[in-house]
OpenMM code with the backbone's topology and positions (N, CA, C; nanometers):
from openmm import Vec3, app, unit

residues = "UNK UNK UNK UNK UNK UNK UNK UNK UNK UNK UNK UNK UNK UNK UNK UNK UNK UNK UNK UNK UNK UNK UNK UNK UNK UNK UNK UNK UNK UNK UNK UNK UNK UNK UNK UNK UNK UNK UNK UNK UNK UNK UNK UNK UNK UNK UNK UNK UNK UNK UNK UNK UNK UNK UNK UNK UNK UNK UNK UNK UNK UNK UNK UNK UNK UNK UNK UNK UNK UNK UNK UNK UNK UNK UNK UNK UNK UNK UNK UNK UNK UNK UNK UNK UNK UNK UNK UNK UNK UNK UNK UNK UNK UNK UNK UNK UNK UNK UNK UNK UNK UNK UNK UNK UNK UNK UNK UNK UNK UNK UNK UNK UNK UNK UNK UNK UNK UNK UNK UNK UNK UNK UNK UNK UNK UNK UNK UNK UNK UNK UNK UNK UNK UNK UNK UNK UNK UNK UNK UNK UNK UNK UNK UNK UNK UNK UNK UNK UNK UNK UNK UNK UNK UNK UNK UNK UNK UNK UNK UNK UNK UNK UNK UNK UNK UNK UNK UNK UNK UNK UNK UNK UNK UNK UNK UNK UNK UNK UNK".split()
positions = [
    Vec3(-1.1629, -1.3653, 2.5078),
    Vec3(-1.1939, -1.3669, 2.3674),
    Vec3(-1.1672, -1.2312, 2.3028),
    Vec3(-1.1802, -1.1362, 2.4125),
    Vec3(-1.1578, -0.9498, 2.3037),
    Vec3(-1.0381, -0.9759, 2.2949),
    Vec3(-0.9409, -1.0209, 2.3945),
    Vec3(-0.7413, -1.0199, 2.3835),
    Vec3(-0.7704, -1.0765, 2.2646),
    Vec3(-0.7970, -1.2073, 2.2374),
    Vec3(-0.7787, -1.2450, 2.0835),
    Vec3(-0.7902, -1.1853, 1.9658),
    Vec3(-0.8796, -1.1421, 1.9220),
    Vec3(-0.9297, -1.0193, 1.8304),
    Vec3(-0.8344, -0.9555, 1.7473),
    Vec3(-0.7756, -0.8399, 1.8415),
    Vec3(-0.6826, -0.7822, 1.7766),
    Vec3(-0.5732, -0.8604, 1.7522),
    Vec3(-0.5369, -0.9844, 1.8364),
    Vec3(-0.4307, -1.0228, 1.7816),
    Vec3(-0.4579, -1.1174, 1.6333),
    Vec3(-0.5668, -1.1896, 1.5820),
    Vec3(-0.6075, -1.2638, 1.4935),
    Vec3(-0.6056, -1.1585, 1.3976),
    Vec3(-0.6433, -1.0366, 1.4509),
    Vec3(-0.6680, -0.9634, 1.3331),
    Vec3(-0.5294, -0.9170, 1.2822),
    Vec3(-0.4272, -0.8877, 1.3399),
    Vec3(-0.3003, -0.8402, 1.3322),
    Vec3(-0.1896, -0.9531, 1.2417),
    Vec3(-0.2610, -1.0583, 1.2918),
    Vec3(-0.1937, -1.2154, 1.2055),
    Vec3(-0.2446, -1.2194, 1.0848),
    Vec3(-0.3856, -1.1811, 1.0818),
    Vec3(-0.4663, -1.1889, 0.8864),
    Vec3(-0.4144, -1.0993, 0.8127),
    Vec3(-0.3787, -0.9404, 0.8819),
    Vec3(-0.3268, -0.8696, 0.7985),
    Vec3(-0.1974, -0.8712, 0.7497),
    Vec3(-0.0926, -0.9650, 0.8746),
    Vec3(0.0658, -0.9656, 0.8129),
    Vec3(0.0301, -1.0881, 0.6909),
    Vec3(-0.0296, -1.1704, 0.7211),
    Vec3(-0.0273, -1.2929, 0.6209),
    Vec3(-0.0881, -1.2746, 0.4785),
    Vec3(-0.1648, -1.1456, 0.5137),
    Vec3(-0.2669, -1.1100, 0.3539),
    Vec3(-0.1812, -1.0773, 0.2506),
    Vec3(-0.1039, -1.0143, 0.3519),
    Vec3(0.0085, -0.9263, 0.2452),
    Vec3(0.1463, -0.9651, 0.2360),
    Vec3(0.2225, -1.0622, 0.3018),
    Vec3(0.3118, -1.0676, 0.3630),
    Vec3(0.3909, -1.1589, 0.2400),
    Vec3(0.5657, -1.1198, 0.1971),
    Vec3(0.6056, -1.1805, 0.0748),
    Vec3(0.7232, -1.2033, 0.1386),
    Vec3(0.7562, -1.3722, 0.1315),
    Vec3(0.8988, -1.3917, 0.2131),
    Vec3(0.9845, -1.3907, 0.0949),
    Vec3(1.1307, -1.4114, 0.1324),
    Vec3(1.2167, -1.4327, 0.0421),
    Vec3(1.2479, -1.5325, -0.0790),
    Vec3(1.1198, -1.6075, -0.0396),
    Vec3(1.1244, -1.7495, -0.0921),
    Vec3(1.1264, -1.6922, -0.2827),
    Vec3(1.0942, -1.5882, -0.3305),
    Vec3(1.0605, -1.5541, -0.5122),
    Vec3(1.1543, -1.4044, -0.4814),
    Vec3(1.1998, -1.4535, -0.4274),
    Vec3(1.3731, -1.3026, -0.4492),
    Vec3(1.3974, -1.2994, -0.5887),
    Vec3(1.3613, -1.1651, -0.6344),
    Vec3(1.4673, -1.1860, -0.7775),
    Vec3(1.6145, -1.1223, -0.8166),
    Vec3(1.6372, -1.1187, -0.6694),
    Vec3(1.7725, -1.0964, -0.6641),
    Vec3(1.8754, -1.1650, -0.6423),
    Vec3(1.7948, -1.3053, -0.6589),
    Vec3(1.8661, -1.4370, -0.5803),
    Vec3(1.9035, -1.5185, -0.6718),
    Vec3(1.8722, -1.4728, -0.7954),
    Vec3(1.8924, -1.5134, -0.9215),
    Vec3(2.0653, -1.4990, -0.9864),
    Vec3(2.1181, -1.5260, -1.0651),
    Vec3(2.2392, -1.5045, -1.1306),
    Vec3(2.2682, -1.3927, -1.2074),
    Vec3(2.1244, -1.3485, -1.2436),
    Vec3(2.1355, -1.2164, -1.2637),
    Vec3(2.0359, -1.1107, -1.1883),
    Vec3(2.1067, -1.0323, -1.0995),
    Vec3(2.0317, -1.0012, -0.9794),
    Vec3(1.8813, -0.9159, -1.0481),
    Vec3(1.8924, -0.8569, -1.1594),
    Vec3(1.7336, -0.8186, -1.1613),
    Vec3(1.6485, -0.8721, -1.3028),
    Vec3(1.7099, -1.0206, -1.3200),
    Vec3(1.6181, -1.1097, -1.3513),
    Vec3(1.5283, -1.1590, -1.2927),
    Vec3(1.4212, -1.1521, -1.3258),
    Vec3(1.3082, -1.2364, -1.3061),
    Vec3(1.2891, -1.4000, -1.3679),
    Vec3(1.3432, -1.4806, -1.2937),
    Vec3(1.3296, -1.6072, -1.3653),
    Vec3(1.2085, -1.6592, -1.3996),
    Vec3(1.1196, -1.7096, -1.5117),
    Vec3(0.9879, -1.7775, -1.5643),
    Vec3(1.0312, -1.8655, -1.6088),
    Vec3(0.9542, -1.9934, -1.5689),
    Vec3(0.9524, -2.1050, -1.6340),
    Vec3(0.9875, -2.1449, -1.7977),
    Vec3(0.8930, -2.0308, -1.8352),
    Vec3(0.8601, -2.0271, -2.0126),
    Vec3(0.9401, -1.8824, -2.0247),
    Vec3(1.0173, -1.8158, -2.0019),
    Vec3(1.1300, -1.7620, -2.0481),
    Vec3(1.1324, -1.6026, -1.9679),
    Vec3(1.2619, -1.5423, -1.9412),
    Vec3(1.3408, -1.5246, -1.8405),
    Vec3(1.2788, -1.3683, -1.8537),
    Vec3(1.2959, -1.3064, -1.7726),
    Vec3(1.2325, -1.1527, -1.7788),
    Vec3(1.3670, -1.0706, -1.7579),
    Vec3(1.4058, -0.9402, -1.8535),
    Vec3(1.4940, -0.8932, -1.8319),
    Vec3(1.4129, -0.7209, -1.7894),
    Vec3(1.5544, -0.6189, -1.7033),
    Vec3(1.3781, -0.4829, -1.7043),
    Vec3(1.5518, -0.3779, -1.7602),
    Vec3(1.5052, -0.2330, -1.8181),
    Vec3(1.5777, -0.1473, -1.8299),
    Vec3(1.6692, -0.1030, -1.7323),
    Vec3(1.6631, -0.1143, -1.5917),
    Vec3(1.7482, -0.0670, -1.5400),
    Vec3(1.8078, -0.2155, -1.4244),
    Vec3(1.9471, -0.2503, -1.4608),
    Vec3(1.9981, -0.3302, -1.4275),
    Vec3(2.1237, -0.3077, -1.3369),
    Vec3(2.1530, -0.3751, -1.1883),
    Vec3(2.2779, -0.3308, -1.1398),
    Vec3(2.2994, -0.4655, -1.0320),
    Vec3(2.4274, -0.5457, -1.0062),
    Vec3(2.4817, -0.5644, -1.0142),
    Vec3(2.4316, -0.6278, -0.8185),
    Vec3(2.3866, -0.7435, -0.7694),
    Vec3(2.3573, -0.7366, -0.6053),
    Vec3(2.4172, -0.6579, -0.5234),
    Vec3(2.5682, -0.5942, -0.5290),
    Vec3(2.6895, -0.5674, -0.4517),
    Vec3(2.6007, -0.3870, -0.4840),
    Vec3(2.5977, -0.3376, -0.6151),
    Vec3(2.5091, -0.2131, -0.5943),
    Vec3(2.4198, -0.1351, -0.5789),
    Vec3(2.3098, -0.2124, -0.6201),
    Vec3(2.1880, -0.2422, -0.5196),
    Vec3(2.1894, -0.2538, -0.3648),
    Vec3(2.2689, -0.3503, -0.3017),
    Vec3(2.3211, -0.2700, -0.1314),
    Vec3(2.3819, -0.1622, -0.1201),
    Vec3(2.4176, -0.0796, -0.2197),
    Vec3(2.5071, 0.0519, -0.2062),
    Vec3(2.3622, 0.1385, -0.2143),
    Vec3(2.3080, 0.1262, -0.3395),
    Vec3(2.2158, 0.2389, -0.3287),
    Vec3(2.0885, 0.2714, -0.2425),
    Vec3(2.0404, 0.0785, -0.2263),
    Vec3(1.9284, 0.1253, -0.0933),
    Vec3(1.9461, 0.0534, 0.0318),
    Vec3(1.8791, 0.1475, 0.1301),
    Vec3(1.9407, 0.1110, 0.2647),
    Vec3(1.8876, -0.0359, 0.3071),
    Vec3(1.9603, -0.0811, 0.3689),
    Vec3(1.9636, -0.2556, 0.4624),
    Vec3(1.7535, -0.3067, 0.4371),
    Vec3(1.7028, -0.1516, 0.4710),
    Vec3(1.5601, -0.2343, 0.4833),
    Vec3(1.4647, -0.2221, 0.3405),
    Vec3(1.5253, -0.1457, 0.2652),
    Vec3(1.4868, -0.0987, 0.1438),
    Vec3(1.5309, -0.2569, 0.0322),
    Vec3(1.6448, -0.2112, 0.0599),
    Vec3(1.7442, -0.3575, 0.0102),
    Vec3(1.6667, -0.4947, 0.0383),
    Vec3(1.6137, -0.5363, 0.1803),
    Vec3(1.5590, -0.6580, 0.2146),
    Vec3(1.4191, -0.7019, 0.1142),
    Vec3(1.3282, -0.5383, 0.1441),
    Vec3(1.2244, -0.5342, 0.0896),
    Vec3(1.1938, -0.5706, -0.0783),
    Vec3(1.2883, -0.4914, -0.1249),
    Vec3(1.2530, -0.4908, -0.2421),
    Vec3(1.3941, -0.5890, -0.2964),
    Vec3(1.4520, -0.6425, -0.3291),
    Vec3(1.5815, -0.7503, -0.3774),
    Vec3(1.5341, -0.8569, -0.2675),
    Vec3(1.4876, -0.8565, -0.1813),
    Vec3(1.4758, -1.0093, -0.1409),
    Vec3(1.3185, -1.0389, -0.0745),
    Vec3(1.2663, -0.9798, -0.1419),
    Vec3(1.0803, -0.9977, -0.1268),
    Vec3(1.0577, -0.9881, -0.0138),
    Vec3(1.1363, -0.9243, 0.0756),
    Vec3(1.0492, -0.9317, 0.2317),
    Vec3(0.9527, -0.8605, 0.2571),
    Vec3(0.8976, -0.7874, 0.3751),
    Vec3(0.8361, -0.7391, 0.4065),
    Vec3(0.8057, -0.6393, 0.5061),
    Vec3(0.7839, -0.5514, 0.5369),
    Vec3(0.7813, -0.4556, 0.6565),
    Vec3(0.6583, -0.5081, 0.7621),
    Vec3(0.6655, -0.4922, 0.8923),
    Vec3(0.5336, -0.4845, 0.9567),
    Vec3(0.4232, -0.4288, 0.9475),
    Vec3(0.3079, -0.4793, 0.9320),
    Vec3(0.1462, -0.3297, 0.9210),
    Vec3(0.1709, -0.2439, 0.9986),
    Vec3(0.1255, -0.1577, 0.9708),
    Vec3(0.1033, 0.0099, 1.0568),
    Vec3(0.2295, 0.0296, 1.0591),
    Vec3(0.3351, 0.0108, 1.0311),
    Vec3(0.4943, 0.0669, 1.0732),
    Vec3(0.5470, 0.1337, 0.9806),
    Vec3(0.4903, 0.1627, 0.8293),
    Vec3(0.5524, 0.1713, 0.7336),
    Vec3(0.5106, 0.3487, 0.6857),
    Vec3(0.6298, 0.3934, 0.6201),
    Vec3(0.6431, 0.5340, 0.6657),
    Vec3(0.4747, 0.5870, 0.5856),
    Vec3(0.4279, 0.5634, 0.4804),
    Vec3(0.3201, 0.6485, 0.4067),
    Vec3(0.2117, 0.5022, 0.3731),
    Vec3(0.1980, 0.4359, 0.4953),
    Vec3(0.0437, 0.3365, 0.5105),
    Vec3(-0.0632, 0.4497, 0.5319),
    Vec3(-0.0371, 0.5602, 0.5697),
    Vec3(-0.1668, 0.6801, 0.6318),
    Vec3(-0.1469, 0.7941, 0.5736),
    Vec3(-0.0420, 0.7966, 0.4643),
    Vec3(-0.0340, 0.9492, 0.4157),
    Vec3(-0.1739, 0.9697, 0.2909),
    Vec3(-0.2158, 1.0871, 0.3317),
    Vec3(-0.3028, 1.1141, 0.2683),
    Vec3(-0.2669, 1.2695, 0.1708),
    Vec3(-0.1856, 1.2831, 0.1635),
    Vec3(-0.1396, 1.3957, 0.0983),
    Vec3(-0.1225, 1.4015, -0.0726),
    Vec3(-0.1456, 1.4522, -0.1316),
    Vec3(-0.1798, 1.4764, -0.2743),
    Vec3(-0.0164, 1.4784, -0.3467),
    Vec3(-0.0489, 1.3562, -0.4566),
    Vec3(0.1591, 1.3354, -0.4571),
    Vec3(0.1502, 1.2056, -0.5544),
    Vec3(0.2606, 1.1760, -0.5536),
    Vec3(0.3065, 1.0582, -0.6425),
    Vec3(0.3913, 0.9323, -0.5472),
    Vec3(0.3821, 0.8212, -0.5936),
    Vec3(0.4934, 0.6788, -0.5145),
    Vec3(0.5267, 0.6695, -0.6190),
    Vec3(0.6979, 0.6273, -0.5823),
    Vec3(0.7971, 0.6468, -0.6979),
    Vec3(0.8295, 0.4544, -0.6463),
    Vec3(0.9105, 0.3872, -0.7461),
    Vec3(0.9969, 0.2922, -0.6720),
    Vec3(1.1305, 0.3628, -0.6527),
    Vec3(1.1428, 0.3046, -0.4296),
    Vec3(1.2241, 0.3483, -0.4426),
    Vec3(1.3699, 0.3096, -0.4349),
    Vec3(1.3970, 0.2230, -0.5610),
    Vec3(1.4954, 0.1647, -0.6157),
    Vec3(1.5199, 0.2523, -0.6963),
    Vec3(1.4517, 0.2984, -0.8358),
    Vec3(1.4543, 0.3379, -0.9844),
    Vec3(1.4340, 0.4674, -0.9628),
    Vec3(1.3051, 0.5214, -0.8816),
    Vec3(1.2589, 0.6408, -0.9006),
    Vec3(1.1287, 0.6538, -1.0162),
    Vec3(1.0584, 0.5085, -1.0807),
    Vec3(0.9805, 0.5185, -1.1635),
    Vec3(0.8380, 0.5531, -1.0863),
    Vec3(0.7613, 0.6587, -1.1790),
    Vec3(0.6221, 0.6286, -1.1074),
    Vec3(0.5564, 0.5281, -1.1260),
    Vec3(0.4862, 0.4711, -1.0122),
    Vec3(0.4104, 0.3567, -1.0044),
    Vec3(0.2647, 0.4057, -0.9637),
    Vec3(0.2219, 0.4643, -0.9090),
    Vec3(0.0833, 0.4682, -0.8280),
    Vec3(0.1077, 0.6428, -0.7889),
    Vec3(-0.0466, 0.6818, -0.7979),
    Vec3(-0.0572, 0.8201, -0.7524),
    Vec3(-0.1800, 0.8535, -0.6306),
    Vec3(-0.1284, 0.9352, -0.5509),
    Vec3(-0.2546, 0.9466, -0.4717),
    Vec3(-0.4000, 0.9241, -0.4755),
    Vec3(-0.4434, 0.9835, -0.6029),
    Vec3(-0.5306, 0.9315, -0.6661),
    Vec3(-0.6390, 0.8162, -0.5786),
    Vec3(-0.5427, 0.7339, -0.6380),
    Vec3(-0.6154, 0.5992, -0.6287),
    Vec3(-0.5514, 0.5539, -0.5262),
    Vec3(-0.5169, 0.6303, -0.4043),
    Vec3(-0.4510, 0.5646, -0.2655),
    Vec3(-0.5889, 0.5413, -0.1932),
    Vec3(-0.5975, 0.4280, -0.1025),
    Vec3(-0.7625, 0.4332, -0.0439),
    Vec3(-0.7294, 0.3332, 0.1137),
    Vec3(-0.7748, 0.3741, 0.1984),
    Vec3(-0.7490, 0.3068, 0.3515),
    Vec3(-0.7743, 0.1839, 0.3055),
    Vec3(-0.7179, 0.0570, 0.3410),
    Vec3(-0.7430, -0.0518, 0.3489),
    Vec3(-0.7722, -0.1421, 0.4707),
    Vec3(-0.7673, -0.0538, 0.5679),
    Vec3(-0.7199, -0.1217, 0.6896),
    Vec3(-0.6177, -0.2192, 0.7063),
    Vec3(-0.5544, -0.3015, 0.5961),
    Vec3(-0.4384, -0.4147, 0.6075),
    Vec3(-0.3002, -0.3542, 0.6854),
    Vec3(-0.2768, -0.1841, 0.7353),
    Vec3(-0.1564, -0.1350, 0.7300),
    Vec3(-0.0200, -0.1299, 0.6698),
    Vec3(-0.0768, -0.1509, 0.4886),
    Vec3(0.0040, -0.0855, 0.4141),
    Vec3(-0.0485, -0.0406, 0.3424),
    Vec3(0.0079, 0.0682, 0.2807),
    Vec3(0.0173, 0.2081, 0.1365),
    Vec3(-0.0759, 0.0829, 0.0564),
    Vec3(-0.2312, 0.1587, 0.0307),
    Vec3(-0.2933, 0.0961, -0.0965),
    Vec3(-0.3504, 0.1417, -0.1975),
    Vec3(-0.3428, 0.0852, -0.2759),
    Vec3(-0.4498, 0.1656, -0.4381),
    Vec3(-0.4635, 0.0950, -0.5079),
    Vec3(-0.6053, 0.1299, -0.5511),
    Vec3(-0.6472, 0.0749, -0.6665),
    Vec3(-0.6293, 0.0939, -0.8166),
    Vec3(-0.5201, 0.1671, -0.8178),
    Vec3(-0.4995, 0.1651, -0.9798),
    Vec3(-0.3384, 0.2019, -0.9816),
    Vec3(-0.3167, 0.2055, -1.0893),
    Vec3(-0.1570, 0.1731, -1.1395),
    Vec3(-0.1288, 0.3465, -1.1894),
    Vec3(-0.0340, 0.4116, -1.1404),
    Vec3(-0.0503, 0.5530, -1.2124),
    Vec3(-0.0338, 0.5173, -1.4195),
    Vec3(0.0039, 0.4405, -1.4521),
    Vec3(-0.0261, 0.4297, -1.5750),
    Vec3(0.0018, 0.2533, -1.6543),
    Vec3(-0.0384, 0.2204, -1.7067),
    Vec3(-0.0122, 0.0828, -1.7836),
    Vec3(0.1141, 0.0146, -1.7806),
    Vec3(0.1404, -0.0657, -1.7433),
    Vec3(0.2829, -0.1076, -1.7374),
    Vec3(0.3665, -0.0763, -1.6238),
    Vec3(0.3486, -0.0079, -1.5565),
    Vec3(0.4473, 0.0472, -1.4662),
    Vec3(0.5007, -0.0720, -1.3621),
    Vec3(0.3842, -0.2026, -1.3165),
    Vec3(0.3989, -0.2619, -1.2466),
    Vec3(0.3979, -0.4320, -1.3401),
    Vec3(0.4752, -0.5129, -1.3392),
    Vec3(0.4768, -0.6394, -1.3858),
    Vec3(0.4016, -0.7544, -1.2624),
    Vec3(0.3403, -0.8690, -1.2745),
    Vec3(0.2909, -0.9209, -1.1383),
    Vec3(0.3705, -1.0627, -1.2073),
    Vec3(0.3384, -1.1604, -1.1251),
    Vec3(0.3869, -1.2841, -1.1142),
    Vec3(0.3092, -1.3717, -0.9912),
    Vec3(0.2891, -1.4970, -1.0267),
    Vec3(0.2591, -1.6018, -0.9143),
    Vec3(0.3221, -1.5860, -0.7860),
    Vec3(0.2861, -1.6124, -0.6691),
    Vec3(0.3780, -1.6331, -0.5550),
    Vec3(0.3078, -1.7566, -0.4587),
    Vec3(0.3781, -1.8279, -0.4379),
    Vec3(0.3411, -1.9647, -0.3675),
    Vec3(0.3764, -1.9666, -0.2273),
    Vec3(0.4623, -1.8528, -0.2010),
    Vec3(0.4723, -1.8951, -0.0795),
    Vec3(0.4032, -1.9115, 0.0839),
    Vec3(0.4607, -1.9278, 0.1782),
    Vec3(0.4262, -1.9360, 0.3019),
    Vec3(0.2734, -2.0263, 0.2912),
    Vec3(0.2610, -2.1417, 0.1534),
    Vec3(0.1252, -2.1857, 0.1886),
    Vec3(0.0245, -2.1576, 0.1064),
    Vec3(0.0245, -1.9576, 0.0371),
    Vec3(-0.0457, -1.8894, -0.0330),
    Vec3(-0.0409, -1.9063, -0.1507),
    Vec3(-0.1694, -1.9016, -0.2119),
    Vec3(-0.1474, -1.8136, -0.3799),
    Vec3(-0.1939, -1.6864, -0.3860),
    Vec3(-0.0662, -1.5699, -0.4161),
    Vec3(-0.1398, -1.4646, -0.4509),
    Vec3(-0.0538, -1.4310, -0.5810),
    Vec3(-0.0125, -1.3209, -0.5709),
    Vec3(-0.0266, -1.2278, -0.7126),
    Vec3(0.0905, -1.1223, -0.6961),
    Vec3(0.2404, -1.1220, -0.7058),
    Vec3(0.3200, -1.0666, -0.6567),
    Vec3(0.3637, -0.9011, -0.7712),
    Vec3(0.3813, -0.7959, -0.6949),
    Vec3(0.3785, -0.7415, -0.8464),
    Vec3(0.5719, -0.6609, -0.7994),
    Vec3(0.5999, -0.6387, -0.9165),
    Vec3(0.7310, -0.6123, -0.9401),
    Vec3(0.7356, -0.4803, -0.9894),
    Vec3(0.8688, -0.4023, -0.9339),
    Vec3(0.8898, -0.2684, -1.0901),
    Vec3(0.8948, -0.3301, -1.2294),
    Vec3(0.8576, -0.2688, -1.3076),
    Vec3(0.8650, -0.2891, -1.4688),
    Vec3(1.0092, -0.2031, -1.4932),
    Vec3(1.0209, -0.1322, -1.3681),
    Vec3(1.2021, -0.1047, -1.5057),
    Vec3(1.3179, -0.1686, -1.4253),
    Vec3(1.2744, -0.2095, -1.2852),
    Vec3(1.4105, -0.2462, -1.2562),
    Vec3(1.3587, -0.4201, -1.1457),
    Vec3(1.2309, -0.4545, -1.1990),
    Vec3(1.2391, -0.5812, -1.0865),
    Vec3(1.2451, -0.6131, -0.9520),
    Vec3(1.2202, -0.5021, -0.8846),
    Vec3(1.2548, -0.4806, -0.7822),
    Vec3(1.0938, -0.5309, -0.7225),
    Vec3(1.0863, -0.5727, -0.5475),
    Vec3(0.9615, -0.6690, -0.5059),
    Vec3(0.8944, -0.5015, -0.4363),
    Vec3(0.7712, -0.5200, -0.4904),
    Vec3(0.6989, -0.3701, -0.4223),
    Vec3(0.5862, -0.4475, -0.3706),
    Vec3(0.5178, -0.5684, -0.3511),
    Vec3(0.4233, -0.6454, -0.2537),
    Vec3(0.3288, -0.6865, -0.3510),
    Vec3(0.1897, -0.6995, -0.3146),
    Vec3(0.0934, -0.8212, -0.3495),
    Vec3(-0.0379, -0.7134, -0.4297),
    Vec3(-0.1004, -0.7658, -0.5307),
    Vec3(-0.2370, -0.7246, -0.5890),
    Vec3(-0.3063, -0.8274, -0.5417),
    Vec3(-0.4425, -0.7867, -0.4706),
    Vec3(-0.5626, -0.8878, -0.4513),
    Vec3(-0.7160, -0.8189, -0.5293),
    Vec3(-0.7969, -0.9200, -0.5454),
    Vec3(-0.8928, -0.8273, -0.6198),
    Vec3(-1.0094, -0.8194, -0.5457),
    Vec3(-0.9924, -0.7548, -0.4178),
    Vec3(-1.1101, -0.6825, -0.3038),
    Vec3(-1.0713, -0.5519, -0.2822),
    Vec3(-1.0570, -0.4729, -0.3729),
    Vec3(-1.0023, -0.3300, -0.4436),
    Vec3(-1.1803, -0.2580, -0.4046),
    Vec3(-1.1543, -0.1260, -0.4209),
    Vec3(-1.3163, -0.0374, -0.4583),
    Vec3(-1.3403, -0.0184, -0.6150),
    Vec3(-1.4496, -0.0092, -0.6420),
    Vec3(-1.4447, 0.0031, -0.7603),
    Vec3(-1.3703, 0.1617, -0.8379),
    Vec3(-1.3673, 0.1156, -0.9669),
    Vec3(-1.3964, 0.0783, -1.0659),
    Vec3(-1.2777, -0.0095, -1.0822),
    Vec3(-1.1842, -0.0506, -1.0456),
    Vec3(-1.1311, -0.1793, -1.0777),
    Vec3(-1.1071, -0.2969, -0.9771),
    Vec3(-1.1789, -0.2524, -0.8451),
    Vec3(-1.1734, -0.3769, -0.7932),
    Vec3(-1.0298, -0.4336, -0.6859),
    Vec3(-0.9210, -0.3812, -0.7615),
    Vec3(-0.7840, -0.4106, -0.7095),
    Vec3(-0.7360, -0.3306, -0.5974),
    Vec3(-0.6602, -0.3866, -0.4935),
    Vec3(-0.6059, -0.3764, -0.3928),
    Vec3(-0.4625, -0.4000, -0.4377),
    Vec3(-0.3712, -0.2827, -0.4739),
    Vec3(-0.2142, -0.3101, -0.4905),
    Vec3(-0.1901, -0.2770, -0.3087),
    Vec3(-0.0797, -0.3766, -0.2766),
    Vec3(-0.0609, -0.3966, -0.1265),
    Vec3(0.0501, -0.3596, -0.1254),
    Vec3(0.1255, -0.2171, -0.1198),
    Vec3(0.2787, -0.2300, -0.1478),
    Vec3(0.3084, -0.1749, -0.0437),
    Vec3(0.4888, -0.2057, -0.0211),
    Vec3(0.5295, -0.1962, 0.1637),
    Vec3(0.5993, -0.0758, 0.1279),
    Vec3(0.5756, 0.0448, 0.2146),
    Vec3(0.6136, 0.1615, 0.2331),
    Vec3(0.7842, 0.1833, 0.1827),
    Vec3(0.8598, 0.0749, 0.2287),
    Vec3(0.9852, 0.0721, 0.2130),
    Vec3(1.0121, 0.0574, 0.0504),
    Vec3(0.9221, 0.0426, -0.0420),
    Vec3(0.9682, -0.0007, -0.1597),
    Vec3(0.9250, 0.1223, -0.2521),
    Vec3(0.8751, 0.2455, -0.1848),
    Vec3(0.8099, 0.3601, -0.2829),
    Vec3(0.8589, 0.4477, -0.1837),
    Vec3(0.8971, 0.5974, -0.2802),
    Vec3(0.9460, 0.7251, -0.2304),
    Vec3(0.8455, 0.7968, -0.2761),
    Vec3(0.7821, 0.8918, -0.1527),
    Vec3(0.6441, 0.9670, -0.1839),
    Vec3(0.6872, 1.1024, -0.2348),
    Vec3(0.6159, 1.1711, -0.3548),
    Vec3(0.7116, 1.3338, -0.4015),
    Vec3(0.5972, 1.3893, -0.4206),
    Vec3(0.6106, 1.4965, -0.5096),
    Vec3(0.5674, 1.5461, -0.5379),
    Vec3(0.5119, 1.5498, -0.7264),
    Vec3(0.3354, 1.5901, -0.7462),
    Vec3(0.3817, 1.5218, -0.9033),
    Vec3(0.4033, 1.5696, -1.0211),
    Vec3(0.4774, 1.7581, -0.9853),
    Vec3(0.5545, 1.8084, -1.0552),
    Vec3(0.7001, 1.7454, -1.0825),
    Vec3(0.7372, 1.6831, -0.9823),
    Vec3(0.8020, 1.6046, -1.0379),
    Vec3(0.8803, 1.5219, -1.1583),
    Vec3(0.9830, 1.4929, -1.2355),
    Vec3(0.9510, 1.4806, -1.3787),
    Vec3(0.9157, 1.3136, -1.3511),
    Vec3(0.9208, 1.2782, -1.4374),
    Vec3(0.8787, 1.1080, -1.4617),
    Vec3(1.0296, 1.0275, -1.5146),
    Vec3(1.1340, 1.0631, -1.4870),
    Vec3(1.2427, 1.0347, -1.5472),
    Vec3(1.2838, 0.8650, -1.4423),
    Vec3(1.3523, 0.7812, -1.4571),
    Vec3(1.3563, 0.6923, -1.3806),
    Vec3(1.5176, 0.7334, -1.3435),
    Vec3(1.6302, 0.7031, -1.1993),
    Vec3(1.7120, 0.7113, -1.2161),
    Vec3(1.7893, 0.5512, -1.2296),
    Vec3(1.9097, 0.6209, -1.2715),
    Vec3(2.0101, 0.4936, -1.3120),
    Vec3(2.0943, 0.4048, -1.2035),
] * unit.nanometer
topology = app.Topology()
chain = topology.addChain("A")
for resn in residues:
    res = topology.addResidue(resn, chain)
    for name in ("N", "CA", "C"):
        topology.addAtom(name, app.Element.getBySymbol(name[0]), res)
């Protein structure tokens, strides 16, 4: 019964968080559309599926253009505790700041707050069975993982995003997004 344990526990955490390809919004006709039922989402920075594999690498690319996912504990800044900014790292926009980074035990990068309003768009996700809460870049659409609301306070939220989809800097940094 202890062998079991860690492994049940290792299965709750890939599945808590875990976003298959099934809501790619790169799978779309226009690769960083977001398709909605009740009308189509377009974001500022737009490029083309063929350059999007040019600019991020094979697992960056999977992650974020085709909603996958990285493994828990494998992902480069699930444990960084260092004082800084997560960029997407598609765009380079800030999304989330140390700040509000907080252990989750799930083994990925978490926080409870958004480094500012807008930065992150969410959407339904149905897959593998689930309903959760998928959240996206706001400038370029790109899949950065799941919001649940068993967060610490003061807001409650758990953003679940996979290491592969944010570049950690510094937050002198400017705030500029790249093209």
């Amino acid at each position: 019964m202890k062998k079991l344990l860690p492994l049940c526990l290792l299965l709750a955490s890939l599945f808590g968080c875990y976003a298959g390809p099934t809501n790619d919004p790169a799978a779309t006709n226009a690769p960083s559309t977001i398709l909605n039922p009740t009308h189509p989402m377009t974001f500022p920075i737009e490029h083309t599926d063929a350059e999007w594999r040019k600019r991020l690498t094979p697992e960056q690319y999977r992650v974020l253009r085709q909603a996958d996912t990285e493994a828990p504990f494998t992902g480069k800044y699930w444990n960084t505790k260092e004082p800084g900014v997560y960029r997407c790292a598609a765009c380079g926009s800030v999304l989330f700041t140390s700040r509000d980074k907080f252990d989750s035990g799930c083994g990925w990068p978490s926080f409870s707050d958004l480094a500012a309003k807008g930065t992150v768009l969410e959407r339904q996700d149905d897959s593998h069975g689930m309903r959760r809460t998928e959240v996206v870049c706001a400038h370029c659409g790109s899949h950065l993982g799941h919001v649940f609301d068993d967060g610490p306070a003061p807001t409650g939220l758990r953003y679940c995003i996979n290491s592969a989809a944010i570049d950690f800097g510094s937050e002198t940094q400017t705030n500029q997004p790249k093209n």
